[in-house]
SESETI-998326 format. One record per residue: x, y, z of N, C-alpha, C in turn. Coordinates in steps of 0.02 Angstrom, whole numbers, padded with zeros to 5 digits, always signed. Atoms other than C-alpha are relative to their C-alpha. Layout:
% residues N
XYZXYZXYZ
...
***
This chain:
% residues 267
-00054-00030+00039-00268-02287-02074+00064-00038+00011
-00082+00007+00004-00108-02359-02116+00052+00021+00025
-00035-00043-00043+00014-02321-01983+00073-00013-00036
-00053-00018+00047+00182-02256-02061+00054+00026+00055
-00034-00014-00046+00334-02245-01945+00062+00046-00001
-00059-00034-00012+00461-02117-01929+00054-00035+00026
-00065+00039-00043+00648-02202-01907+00014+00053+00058
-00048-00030-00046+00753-02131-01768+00048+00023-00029
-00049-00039+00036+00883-01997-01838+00044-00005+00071
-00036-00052-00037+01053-01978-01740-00022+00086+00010
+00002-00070+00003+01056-01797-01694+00095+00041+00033
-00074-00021-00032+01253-01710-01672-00023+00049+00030
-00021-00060-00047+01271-01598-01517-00006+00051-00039
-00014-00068+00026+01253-01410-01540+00041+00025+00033
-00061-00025-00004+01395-01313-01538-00003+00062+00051
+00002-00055-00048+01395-01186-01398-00006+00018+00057
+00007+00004-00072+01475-01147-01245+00037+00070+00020
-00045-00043-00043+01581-01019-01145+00049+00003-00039
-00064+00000+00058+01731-01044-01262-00015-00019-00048
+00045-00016+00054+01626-00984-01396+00069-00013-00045
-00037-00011+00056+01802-00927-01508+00035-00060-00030
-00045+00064+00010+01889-01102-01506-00084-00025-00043
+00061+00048+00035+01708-01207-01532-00027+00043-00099
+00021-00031+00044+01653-01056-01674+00049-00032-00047
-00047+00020+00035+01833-01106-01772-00016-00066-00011
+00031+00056+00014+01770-01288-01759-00062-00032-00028
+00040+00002+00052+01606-01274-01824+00030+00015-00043
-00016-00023+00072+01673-01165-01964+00037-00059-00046
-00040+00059+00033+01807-01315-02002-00066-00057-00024
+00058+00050+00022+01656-01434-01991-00041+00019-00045
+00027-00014+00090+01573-01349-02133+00022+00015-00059
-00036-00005+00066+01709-01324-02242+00042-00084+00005
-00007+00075+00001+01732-01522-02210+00070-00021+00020
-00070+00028-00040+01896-01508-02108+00022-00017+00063
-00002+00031-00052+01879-01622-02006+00058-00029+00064
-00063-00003-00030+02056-01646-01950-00012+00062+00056
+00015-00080-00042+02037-01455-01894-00054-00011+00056
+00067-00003-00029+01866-01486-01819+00022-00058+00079
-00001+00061-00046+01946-01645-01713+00046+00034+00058
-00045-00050-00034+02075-01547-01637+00020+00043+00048
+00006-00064-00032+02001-01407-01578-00035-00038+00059
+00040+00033-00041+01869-01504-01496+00027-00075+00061
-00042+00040-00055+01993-01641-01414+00040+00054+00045
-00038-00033-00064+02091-01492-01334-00054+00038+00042
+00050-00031-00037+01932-01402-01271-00017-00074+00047
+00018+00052-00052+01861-01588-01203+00046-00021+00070
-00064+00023-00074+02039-01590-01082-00017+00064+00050
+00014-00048-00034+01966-01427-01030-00086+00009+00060
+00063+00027-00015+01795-01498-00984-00056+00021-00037
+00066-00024+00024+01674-01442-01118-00016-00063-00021
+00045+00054+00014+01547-01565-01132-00025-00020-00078
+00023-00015+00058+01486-01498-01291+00070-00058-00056
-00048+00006+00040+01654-01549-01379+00027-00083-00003
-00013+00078+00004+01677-01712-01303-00053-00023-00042
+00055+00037+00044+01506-01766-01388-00001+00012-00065
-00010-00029+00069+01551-01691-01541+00067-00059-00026
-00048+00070+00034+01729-01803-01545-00024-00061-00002
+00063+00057+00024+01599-01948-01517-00002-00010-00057
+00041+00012+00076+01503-01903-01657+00071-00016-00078
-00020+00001+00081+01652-01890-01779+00024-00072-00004
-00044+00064-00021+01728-02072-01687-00066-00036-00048
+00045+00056+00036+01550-02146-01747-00017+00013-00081
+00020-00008+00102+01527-02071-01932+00054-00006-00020
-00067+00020+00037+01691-02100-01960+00036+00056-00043
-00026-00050+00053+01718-01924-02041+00073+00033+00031
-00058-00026-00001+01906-01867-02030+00028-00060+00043
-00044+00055-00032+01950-02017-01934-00009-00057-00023
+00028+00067+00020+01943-02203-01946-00070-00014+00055
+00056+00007-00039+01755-02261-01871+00014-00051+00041
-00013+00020-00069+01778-02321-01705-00066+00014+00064
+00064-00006-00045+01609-02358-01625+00045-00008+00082
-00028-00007-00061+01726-02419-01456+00028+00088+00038
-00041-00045-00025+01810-02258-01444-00046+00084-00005
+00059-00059+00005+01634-02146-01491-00022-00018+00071
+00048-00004-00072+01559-02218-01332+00057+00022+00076
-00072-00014-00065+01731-02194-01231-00048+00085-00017
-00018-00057-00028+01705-02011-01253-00068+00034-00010
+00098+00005-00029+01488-02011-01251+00017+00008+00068
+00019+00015-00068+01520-02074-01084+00024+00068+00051
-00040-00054-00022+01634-01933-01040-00040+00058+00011
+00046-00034-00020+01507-01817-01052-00065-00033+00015
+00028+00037-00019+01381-01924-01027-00009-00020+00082
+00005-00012-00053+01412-01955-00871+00014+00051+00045
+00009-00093-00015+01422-01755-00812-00068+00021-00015
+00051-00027+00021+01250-01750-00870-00009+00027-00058
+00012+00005+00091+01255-01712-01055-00050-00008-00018
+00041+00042+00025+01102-01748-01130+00002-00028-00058
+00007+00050+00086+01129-01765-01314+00052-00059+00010
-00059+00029+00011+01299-01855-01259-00024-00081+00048
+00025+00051-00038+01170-01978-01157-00034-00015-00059
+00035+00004+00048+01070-01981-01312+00039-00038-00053
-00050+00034+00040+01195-02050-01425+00050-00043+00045
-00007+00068-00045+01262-02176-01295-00050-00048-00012
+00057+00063+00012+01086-02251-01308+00018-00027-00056
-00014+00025+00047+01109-02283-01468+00055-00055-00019
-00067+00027-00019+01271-02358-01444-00034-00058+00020
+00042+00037-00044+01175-02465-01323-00051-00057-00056
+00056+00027+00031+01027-02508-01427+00030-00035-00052
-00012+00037+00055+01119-02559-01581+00051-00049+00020
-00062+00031-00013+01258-02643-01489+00074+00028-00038
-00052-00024+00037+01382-02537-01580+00056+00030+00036
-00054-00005-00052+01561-02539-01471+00000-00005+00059
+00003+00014-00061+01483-02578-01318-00042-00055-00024
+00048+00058-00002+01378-02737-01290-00092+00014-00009
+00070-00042+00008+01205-02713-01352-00058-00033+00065
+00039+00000-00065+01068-02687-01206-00051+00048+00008
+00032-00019+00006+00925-02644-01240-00028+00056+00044
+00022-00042-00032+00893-02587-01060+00050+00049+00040
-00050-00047-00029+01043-02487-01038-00003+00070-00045
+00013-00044+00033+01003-02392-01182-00070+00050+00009
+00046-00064-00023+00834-02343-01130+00006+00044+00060
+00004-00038-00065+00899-02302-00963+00041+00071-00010
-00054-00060-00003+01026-02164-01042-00066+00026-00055
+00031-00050+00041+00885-02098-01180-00057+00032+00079
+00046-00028-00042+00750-02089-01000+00058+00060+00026
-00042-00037-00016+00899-01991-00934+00007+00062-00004
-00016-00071+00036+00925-01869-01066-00101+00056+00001
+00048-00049-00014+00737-01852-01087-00036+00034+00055
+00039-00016-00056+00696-01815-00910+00054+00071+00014
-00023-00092-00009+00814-01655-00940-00030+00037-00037
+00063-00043+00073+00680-01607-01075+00044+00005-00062
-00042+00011+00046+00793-01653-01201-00048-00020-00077
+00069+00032+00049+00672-01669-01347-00012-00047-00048
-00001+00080+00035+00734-01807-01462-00003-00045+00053
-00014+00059-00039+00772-01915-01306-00093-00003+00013
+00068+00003+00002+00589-01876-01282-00037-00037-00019
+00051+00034+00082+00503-01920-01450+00038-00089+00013
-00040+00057+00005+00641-02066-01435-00028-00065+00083
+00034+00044-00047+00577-02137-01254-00056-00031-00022
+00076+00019+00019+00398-02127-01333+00012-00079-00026
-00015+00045+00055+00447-02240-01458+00012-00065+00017
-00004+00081-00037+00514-02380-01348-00044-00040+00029
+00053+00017-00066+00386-02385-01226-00064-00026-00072
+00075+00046+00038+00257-02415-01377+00016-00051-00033
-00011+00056+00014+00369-02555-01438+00021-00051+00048
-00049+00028-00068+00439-02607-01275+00056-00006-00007
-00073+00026+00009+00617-02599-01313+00038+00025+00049
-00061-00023-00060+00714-02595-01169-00038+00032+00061
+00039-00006-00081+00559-02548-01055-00080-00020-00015
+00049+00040+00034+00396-02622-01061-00049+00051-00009
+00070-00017+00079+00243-02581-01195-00036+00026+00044
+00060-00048-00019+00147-02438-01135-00040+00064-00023
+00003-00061+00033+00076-02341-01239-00028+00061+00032
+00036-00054-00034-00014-02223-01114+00080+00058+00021
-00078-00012-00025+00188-02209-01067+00051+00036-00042
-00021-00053+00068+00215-02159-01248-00023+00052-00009
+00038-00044+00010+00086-02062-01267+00024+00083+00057
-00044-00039-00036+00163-01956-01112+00059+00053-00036
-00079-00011+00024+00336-01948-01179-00026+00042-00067
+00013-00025+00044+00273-01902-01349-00027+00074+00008
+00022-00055-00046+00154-01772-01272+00066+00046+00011
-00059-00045-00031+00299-01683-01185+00041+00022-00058
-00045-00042+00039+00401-01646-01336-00036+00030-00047
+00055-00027+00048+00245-01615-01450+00007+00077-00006
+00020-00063-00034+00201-01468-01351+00047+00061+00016
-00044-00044+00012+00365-01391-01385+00030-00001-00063
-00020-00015+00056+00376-01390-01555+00019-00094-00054
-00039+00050+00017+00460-01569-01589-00036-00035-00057
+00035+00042+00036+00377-01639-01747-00005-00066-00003
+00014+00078+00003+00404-01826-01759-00032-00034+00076
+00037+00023-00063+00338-01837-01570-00072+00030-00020
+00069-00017+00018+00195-01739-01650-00032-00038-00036
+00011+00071+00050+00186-01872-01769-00030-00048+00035
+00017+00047-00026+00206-02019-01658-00085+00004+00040
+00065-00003-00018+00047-01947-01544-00066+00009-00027
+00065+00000+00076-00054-01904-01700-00006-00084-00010
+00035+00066+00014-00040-02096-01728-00040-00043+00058
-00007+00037-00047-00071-02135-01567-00091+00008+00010
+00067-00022+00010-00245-02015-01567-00035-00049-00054
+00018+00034+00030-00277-02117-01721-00021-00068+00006
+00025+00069-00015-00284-02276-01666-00032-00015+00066
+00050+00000-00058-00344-02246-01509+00047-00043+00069
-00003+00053-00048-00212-02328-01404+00047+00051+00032
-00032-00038-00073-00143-02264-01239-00031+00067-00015
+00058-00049-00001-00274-02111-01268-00064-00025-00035
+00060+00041+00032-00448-02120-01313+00019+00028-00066
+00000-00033+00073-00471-02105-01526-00037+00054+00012
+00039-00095+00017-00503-01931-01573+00027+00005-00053
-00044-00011+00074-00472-01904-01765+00000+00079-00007
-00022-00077+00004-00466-01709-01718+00050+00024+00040
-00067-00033+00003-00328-01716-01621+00041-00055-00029
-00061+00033+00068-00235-01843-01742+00010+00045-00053
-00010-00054+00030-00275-01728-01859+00033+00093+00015
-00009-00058-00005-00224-01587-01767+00090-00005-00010
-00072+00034-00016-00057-01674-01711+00040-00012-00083
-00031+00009+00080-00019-01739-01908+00026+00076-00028
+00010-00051+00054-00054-01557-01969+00068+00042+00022
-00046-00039-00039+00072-01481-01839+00077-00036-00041
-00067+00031+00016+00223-01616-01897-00003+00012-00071
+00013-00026+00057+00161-01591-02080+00012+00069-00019
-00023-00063+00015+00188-01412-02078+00059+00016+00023
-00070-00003-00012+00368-01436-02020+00033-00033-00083
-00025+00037+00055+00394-01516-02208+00002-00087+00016
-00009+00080+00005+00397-01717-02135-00046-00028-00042
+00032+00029+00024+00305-01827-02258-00048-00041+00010
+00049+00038-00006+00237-01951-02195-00052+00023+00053
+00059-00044-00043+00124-01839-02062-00042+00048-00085
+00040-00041+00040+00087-01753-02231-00037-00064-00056
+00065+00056+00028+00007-01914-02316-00032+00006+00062
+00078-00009-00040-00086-01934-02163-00046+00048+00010
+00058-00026-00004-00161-01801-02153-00017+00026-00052
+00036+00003+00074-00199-01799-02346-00070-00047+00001
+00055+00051-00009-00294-01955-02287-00052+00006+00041
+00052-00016-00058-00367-01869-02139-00066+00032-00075
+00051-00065+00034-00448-01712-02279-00024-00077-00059
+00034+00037+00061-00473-01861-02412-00078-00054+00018
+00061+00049-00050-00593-01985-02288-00025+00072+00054
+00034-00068-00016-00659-01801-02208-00016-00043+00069
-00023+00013-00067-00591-01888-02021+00042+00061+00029
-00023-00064-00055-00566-01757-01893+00026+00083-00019
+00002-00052+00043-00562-01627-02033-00053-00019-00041
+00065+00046+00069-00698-01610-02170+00036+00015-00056
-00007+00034+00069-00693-01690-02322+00027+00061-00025
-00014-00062+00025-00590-01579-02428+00050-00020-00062
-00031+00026+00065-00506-01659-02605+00061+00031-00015
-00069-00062+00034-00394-01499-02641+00067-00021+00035
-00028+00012-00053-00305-01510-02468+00015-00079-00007
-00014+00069+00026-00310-01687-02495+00064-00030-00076
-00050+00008+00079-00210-01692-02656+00054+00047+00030
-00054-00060-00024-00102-01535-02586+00047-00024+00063
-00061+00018-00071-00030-01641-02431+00019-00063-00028
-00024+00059+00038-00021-01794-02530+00063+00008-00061
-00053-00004+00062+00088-01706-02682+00045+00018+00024
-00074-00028-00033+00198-01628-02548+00043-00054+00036
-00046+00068-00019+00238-01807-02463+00014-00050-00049
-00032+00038+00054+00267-01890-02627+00034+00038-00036
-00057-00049+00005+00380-01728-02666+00067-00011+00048
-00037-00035-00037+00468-01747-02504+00041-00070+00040
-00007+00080-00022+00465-01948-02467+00087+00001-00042
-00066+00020+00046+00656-02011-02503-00006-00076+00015
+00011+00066+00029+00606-02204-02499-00055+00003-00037
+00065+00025+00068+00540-02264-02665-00049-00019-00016
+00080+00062-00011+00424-02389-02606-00043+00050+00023
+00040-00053-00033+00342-02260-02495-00019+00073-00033
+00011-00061+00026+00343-02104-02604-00039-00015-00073
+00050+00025+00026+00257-02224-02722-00086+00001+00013
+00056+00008-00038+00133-02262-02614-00042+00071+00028
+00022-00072+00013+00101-02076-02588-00031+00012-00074
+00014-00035+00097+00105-02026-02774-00076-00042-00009
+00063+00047+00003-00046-02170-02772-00045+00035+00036
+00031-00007-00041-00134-02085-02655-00022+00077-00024
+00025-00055+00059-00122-01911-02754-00039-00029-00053
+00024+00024+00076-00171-01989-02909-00070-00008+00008
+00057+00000-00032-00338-02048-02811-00039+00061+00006
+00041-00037-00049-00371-01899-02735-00014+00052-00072
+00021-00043+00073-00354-01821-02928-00050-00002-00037
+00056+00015+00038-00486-01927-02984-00044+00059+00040
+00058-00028-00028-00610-01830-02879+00008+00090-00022
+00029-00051-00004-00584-01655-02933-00009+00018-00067
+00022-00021+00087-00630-01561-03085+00087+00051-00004
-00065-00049+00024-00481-01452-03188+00018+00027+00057
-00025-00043-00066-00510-01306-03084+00022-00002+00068
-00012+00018-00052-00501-01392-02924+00090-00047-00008
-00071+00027-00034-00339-01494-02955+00066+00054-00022
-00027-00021+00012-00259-01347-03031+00011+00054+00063
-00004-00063-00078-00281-01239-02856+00033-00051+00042
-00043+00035-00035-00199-01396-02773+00047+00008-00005
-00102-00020+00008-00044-01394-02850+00025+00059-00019
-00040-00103-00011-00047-01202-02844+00014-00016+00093
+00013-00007-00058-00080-01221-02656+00084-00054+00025
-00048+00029-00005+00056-01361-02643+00064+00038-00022
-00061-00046+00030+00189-01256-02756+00003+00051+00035
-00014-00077-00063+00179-01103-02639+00004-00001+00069
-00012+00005-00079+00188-01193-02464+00058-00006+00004
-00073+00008-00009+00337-01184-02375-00006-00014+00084
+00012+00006-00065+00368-01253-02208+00013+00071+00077
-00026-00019-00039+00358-01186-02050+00025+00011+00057
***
């Protein structure tokens, strides 16, 4: 099977600490897009020591929203919590790190602040360790090492680590192949709405690997990741893969697909 990779998403800090009424006024600004307001609140709480707030003025230093974008001055105040133990605010340092963006890029400084975050069970830094270790970036190629990391956030919900170990079952590397728990793993990140776990395991029910053969289901996870795909090339390459799986049924059968597809909703 065609292995299909999930990018790496930033993720912004969640909002919530002990000085709930100040941070609450700053979300609220941050969703009515006043970001001035939102910067404000959260620079006079960070002189107070909330962690939360410093990683939040980060985030607005690196998207550039209400200010001018200032990757130097996002990792000045990452580090700030960051080094207090933070995890998301170690989590978005890596990044910093990895891309070279206002600090010097370093590959292995960045994995050393995502191992950081994920060894507080931090669950993107998690899925995000996996990820290195099976490319080696910034620590060397292990997929048994991924497979770990992945593992650990799986098993609490985390879809794209459910993903990554579904591919990992699939191909058989750093665990033995098992196409029933790839398939089990795909079906779990697939029923969170991600796409490309929902072509695969269109491909699992369509080649009747670690599920049986099953056309409907097959067409029904395939029309929902070429519904849900936002690159072209790739939501192509889906839609191709429905279209296939159309040849094989009769009326009645592809018309219970895209009933079955039109009435799922993630969960």
């Amino acid at each position: 099977m065609k292995r299909l990779l999930i990018g790496v998403a930033i993720v912004v800090a969640a909002v919530g600490t002990a000085t709930a009424a100040p941070m609450d006024d700053a979300r609220a600004a941050l969703q009515r897009k006043d970001y001035a307001t939102a910067l404000r609140i959260w620079q006079t709480q960070s002189e107070l020591g909330d962690l939360v707030a410093r990683t939040n003025v980060g985030f607005l230093y690196e998207s550039g929203d209400g200010v001018e974008r200032d990757y130097g001055e996002a990792a000045k105040w990452y580090r700030r919590a960051a080094d207090q133990g933070h995890a998301p605010a170690e989590f978005q340092l890596a990044f910093l790190y990895l891309n070279g963006r206002g600090v010097p890029k370093n590959e292995e400084e960045g994995a050393k602040w995502i191992r950081r975050a994920a060894e507080r069970g931090y669950l993107p830094a998690q899925d995000v360790l996996g990820k290195l270790h099976e490319a080696g970036q910034g620590v060397p190629k292990d997929a048994a090492e991924a497979a770990k990391w992945y593992r650990a956030a799986a098993e609490k919900g985390h879809a794209p680590a459910a993903f990554g170990l579904g591919l990992l079952y699939d191909d058989g590397k750093g665990v033995p192949q098992n196409p029933v728990e790839a398939a089990k793993w795909y079906s779990m990140a697939a029923d969170r709405g991600f796409p490309r776990p929902q072509n695969n395991l269109g491909a699992m029910y369509a080649a009747g690997s670690g599920v049986a053969r099953d056309y409907v289901q097959a067409h029904k996870w395939y029309n929902l990741a070429a519904s849900r795909e936002g690159d072209p090339a790739t939501r192509e390459i889906f839609a191709k893969n429905r279209d296939r799986a159309a040849a094989k049924l009769s009326p009645a059968q592809l018309g219970e697909a895209q009933r079955l597809a039109k009435e799922w909703k993630p969960k």
